[in-house]
C-alpha positions in Angstrom: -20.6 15.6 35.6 -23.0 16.7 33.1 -20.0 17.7 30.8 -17.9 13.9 31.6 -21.5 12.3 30.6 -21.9 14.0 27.0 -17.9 13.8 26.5 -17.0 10.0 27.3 -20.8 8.2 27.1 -23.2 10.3 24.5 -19.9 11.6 22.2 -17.6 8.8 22.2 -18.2 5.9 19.8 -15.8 2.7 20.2 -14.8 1.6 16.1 -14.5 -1.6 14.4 -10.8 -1.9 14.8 -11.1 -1.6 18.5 -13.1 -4.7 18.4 -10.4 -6.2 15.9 -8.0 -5.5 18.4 -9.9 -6.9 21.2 -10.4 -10.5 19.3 -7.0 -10.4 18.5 -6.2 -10.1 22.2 -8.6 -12.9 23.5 -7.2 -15.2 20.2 -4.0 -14.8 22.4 -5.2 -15.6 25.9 -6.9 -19.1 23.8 -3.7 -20.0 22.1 -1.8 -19.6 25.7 -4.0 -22.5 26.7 -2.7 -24.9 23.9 0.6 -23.4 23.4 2.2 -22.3 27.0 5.3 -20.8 25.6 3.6 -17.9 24.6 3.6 -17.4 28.6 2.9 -13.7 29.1 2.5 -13.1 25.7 -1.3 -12.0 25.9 -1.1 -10.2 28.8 1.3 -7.7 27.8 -0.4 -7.5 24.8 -3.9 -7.0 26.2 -2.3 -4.2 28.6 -0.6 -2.5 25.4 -3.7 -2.2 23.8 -5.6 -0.5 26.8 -2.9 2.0 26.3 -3.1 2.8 23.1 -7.0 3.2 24.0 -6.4 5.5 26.4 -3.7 7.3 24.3 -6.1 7.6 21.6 -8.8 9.1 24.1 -7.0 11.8 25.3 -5.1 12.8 21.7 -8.8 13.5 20.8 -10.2 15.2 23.9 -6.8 17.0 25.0 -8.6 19.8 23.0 -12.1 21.7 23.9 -12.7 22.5 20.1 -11.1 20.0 17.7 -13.1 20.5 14.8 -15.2 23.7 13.3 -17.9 22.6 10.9 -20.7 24.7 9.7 -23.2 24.5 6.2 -23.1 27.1 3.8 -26.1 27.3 2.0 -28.0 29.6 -0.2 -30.7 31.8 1.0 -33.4 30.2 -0.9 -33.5 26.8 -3.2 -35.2 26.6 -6.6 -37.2 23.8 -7.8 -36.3 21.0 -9.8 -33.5 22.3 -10.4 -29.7 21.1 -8.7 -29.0 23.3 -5.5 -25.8 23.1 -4.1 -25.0 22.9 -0.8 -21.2 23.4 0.9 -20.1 21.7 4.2 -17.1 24.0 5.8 -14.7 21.9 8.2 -11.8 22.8 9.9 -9.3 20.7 12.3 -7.2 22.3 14.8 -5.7 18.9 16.1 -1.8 19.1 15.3 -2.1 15.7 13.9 -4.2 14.2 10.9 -7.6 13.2 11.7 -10.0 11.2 9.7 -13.5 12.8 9.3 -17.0 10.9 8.9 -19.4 14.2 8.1 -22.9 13.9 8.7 -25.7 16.6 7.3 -28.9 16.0 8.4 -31.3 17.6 5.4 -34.8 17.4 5.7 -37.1 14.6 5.6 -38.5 15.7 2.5 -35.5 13.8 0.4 -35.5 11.0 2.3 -31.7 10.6 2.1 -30.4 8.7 5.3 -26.8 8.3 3.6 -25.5 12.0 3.1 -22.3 11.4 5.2 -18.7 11.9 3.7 -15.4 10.8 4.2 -12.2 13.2 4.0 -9.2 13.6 5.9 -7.7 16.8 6.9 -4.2 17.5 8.1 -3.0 20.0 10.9 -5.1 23.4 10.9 -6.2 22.5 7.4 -10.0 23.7 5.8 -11.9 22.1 3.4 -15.1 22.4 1.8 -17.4 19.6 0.7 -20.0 20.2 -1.9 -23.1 18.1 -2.8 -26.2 18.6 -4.9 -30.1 18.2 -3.5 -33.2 18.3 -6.1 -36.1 19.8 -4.1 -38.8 18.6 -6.2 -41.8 20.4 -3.9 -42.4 24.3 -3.0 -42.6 25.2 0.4 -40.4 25.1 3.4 -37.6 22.8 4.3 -35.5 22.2 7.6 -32.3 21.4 8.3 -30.8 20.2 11.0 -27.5 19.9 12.9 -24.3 18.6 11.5 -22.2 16.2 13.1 -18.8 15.0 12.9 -16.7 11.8 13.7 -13.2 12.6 14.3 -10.6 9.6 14.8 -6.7 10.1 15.2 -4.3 7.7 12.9 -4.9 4.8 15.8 -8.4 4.8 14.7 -10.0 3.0 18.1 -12.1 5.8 19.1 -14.4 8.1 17.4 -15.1 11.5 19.0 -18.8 13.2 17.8 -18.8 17.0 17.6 -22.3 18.2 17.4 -22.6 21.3 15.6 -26.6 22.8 15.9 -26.4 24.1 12.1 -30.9 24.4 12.6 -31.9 26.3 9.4 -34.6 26.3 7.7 -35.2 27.3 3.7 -37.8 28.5 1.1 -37.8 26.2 -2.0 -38.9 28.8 -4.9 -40.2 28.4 -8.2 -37.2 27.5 -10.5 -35.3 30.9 -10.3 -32.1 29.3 -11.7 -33.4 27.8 -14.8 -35.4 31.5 -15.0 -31.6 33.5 -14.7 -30.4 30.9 -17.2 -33.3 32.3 -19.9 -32.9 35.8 -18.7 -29.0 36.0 -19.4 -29.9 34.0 -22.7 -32.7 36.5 -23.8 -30.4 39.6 -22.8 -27.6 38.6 -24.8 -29.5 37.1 -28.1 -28.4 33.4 -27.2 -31.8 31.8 -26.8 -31.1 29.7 -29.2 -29.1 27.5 -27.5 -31.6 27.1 -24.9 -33.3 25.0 -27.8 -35.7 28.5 -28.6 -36.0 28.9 -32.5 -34.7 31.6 -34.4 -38.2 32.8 -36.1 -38.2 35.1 -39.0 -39.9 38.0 -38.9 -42.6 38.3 -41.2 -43.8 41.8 -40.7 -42.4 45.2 -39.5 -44.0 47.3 -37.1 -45.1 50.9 -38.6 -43.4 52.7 -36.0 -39.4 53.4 -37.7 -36.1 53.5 -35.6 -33.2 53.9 -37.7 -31.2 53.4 -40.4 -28.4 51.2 -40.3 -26.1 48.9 -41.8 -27.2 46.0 -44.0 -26.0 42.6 -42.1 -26.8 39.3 -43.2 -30.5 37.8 -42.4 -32.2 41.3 -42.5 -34.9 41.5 -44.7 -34.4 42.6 -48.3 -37.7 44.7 -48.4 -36.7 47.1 -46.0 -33.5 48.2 -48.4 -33.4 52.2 -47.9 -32.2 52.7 -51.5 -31.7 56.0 -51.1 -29.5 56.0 -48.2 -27.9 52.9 -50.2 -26.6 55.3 -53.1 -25.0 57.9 -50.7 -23.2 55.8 -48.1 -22.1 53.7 -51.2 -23.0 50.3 -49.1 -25.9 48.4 -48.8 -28.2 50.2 -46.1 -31.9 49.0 -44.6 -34.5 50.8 -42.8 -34.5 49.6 -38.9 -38.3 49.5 -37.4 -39.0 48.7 -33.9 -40.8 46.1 -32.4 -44.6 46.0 -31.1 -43.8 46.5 -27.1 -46.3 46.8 -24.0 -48.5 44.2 -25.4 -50.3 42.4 -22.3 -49.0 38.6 -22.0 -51.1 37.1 -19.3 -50.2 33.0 -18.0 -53.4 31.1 -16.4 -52.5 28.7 -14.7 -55.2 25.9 -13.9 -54.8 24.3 -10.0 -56.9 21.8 -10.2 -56.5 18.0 -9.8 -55.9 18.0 -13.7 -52.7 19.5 -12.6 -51.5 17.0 -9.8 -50.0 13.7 -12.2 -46.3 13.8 -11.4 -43.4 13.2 -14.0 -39.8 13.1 -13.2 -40.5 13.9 -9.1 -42.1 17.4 -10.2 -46.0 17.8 -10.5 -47.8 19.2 -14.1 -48.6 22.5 -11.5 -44.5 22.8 -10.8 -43.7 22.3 -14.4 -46.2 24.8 -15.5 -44.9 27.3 -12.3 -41.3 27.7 -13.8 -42.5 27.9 -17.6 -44.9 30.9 -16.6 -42.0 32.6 -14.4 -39.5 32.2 -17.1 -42.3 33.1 -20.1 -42.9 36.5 -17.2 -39.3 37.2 -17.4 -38.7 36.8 -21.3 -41.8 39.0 -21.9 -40.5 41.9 -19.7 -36.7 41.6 -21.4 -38.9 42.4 -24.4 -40.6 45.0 -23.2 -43.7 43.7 -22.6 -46.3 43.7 -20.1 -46.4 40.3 -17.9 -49.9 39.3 -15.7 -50.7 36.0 -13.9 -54.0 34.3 -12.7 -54.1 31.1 -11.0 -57.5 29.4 -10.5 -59.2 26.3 -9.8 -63.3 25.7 -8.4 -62.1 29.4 -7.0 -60.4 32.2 -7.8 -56.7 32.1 -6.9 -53.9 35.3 -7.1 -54.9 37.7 -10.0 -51.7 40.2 -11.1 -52.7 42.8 -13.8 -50.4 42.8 -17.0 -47.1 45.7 -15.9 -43.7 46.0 -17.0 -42.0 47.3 -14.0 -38.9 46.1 -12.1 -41.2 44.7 -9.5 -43.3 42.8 -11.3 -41.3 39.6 -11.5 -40.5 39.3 -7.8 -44.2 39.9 -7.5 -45.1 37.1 -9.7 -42.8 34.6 -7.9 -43.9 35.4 -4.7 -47.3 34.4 -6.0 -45.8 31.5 -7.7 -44.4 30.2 -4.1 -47.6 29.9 -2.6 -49.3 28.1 -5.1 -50.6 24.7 -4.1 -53.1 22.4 -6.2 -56.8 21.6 -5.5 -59.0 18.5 -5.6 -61.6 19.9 -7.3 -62.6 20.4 -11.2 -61.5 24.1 -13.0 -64.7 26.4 -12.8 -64.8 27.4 -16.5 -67.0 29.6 -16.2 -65.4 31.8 -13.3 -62.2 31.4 -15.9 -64.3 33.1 -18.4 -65.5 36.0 -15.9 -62.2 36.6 -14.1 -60.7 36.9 -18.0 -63.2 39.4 -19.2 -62.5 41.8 -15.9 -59.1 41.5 -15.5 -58.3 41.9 -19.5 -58.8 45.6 -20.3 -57.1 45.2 -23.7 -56.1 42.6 -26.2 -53.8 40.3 -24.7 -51.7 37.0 -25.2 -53.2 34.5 -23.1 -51.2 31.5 -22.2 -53.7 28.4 -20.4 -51.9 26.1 -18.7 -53.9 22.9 -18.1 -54.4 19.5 -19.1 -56.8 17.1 -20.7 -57.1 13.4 -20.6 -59.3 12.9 -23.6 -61.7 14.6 -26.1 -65.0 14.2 -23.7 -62.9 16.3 -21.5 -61.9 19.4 -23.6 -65.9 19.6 -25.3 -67.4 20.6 -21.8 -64.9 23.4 -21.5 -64.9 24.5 -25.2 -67.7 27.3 -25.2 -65.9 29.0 -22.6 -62.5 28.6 -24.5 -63.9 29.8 -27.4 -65.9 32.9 -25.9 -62.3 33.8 -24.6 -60.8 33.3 -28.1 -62.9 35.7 -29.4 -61.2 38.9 -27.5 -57.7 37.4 -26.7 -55.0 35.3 -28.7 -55.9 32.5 -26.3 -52.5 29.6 -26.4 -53.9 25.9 -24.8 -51.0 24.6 -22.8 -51.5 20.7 -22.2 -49.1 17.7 -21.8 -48.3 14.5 -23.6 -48.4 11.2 -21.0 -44.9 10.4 -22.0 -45.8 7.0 -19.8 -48.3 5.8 -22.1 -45.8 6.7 -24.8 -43.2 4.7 -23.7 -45.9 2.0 -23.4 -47.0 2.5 -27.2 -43.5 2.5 -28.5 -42.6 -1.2 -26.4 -43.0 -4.5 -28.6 -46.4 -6.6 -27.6 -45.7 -10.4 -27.0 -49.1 -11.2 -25.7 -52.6 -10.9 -25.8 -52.4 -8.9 -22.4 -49.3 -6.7 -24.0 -51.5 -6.4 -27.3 -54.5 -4.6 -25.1 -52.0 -2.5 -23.1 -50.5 -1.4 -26.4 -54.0 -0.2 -27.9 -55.1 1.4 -25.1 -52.2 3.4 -24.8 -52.1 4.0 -28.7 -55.3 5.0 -28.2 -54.9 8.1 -25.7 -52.4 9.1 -27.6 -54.4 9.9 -30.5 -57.1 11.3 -28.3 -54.6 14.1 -27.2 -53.7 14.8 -31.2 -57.7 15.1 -31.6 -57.8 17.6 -28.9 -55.3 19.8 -31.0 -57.1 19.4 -34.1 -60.8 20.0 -32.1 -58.8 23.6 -30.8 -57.3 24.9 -34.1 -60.3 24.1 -35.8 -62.6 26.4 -33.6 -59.4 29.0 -34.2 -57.8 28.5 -30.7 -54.0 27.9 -30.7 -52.3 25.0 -28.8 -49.4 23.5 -27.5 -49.1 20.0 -27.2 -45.9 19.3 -25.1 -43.7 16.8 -22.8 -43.2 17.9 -19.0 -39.8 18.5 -19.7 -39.8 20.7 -23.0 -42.6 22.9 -21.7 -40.1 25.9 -21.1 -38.6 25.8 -24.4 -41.9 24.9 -26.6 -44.0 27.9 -24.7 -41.3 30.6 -25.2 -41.0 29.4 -28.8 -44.3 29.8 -29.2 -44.4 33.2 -27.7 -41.2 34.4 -30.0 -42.8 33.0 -32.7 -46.6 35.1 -32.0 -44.5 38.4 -31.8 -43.0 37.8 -34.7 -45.7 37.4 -36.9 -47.7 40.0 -34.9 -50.6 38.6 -33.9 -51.2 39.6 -30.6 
């Protein structure tokens, strides 16, 4: 009984052209009212169409299992970044059935409408693919998948419920980080948008001697070895490795403005993972500190194969705060942690001038040990807002406020070079590229 109830009342959904066919019937049964040589006419056709309602009900539940549908998905999603997701069906009907596919993600999209449409033919497979954008860390549930199968008479719908109850970790952005990673590997960072910066000085410690090719630097001509190969030769030197590259990453509510679905904290997650990961390819040592009003996840500066995964686990957890960065505990947790001379990469963010002075004496205390590198981000909101065309008075005011903030920010970068403190200045958006650059750009000219 229980079985009957779920098959023919919870699982079976009458379809618009049942209802087509209906009005069409009881059109008849009027018509025979004003025209009575249509006779039986409408009841034959009214008892034809039962059948075929009944034909279509059993061609769909003459089988237990009709339809196989599961999800294939990947262990884990990264964020911001497009995460595809497969939907495997299969018919074993020996007849073509149309297919209305329902995947219920989870309520963080807010999608309602992530159903599809296919048709598959006897004992064919297919899978679907579509793309979600997590834009939030954490944990996200999935829930069953169900599927709408009509025959080619298309009265009846028969739901297949498939419990498909899963649920996934959304990471920091581990695909844009593999992207970098394969990029740094194989010398192509450049079309990632990363400069090619010239070297300007040679470590002391030599490697080789090798073949001169194009771009290498004319002072490091072995002459010597030039006159007894009989081709142009140049003295190879290694790079400066092990140096400590350490990312600080503020939580607090600094952090929180959104921009493109992705919070200032997420943005400034996936540019530290993938800084992490292009310091280690180079042989360098990677750290993290997260802080706010308290002191978050400290990892000391280390170069093994761990220390990535480490650093993203870290990363996965991290949430932001509602209260004001405790410069001072910044300072403190700095001068413990850092053992050595170290590249030290702040992300934060300031509003405006007033805002940057009250943490300055710290920043500059910190400069004084470390290569410290301010990370902070352009409103690209009140940029679009300064570039639109004022038509009123109201417009006018809008305009010079906006123009105004702008320039506040450029002051900021002035105010930090001036007391010696290096800064980056960047969109949301070009924060990976700019801060690797930046990096690349520090080793080569050896200043850490």
């Amino acid at each position: 009984m229980k079985r009957l109830y779920s098959n023919f009342y919870k699982n079976l959904f009458l379809t618009s052209r049942l209802f087509a066919g209906l009005g069409g019937v009881v059109l008849l049964f009027l018509l025979s009212f004003f025209f009575p040589w249509l006779g039986i006419i409408p009841v034959i056709a009214f008892w034809v169409f039962i059948a075929l309602i009944l034909i279509d009900i059993w061609v769909l539940y003459r089988l237990k299992n009709g339809i196989f549908a599961k999800r294939v998905a990947p262990e884990r999603l990264s964020n911001g970044d497009d995460n595809e997701i497969g939907l495997y069906v299969e018919s074993y009907y020996p007849f073509t059935v149309n297919l209305n596919i329902i995947d219920e993600i989870p309520h963080q999209f807010q999608k309602r409408d992530v159903n599809f449409h296919t048709g598959l033919t006897p004992r064919q497979h297919k899978l679907i693919n579509y793309i979600i954008r997590p834009t939030k860390r954490g944990e996200y549930s999935f829930g069953d998948i169900r599927v709408y199968a009509a025959s080619a008479l298309g009265l009846v719908n028969r739901r297949y419920n498939f419990e498909q109850l899963e649920v996934l970790p959304v990471y920091p952005s581990f695909l844009q980080l593999r992207r970098y990673e394969l990029m740094a590997i194989s010398n192509r960072l450049n079309e990632m948008g990363i400069k090619k910066i010239r070297r300007l000085g040679n470590s002391m410690e030599f490697e080789q001697i090798k073949n001169y090719v194009a771009g290498d630097d004319y002072r490091t001509v072995n002459w010597k070895a030039t006159a007894r190969q009989g081709a142009l030769m140049v003295n190879n030197y290694t790079e400066e490795k092990s140096q400590h590259v350490y990312c600080i990453i503020d939580k607090s509510r600094a952090m929180k403005m959104p921009f493109d679905g992705l919070s200032l904290l997420d943005y400034a997650i996936n540019a530290s993972l993938v800084l992490s990961s292009v310091a280690l390819i180079k042989e360098d040592k990677a750290g993290l500190i997260t802080i706010s009003d308290k002191k978050g996840a400290v990892i000391p500066a280390d170069r093994r194969p761990t220390q990535l995964n480490k650093i993203m686990e870290v990363l996965y957890k991290e949430k932001t705060r509602f209260m004001e960065t405790n410069m001072e505990l910044v300072y403190t947790t700095v001068r413990n942690t850092l053992k050595q001379r170290s590249l030290v990469v702040f992300f934060t963010n300031f509003e405006s001038l007033s805002a940057l002075e009250r943490q300055l004496p710290y920043l500059k205390r910190i400069a004084k040990f470390h290569l410290l590198v301010m990370v902070f981000f352009e409103n690209t909101s009140l940029k679009e807002l300064s570039e639109q065309g004022a038509t009123d008075v109201e417009g006018i005011y809008i305009k010079t406020i906006a123009e105004k903030f702008i320039y506040e920010k450029r002051l900021i970068v002035k105010e930090l070079a001036r007391h010696g403190i290096q800064s980056i200045l960047t969109a949301p958006q070009n924060l990976t590229v700019n801060t690797i650059n930046r990096y690349l750009e520090l080793k080569a000219k050896q200043k850490i």
